[in-house]
C-alpha positions in Angstrom: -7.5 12.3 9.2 -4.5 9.8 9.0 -5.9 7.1 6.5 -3.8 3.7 5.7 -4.3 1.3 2.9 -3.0 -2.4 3.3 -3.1 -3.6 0.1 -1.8 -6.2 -2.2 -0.9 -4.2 -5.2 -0.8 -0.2 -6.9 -1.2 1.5 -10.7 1.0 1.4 -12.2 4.0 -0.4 -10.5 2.2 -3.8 -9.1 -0.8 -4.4 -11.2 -3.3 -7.9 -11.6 -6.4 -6.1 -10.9 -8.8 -3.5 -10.2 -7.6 -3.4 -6.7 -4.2 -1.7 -7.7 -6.4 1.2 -9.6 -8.6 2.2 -6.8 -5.4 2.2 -4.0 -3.6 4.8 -6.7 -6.9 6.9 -7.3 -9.0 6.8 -3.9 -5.4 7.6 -2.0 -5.0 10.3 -4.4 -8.5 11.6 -4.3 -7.9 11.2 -0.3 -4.9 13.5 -0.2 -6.2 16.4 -2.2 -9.3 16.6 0.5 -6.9 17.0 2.8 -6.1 13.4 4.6 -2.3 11.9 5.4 -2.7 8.5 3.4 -0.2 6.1 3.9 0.0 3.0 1.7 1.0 -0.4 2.8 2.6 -3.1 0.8 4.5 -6.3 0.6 8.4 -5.3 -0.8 8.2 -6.5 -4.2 11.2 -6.0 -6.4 9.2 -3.9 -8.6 9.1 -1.1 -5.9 12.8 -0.7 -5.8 13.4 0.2 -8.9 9.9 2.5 -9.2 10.4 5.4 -7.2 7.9 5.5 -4.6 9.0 6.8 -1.5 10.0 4.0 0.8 9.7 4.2 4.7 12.6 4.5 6.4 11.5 2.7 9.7 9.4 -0.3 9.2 7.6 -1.8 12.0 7.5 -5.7 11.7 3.3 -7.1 12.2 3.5 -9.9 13.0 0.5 -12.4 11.8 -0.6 -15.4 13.8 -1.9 -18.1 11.8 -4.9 -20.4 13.3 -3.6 -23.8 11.9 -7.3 -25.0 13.2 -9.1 -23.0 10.9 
């Protein structure tokens, strides 16, 4: 199964909170059963520097905003 995470932060490179702990361990836990987990997240300058393996094609989403909302 091809699995992807949109999230706003990963251990141990972008950290605030318990989110960025269960993106690193349930995509890890994920990919030893088996599944292609991809992980998407905003560019911070942190990832640079970090190592992780970057995409070399990025598709652009774009997001409408409802204003009336």
């Amino acid at each position: 199964m091809d699995i992807l995470f949109a999230a706003s932060e990963i251990a141990p490179i972008v950290k605030v909170g318990g989110l960025a702990d269960v993106v690193s361990s349930l995509s890890k836990a994920l990919r030893l059963l088996g599944h292609k987990v991809t992980i998407a997240l905003p560019r911070y300058k942190a990832l640079d520097s970090s190592g992780l393996m970057m995409a070399r094609r990025l598709t652009p989403m774009p997001l409408e905003v409802d204003a009336k909302v």
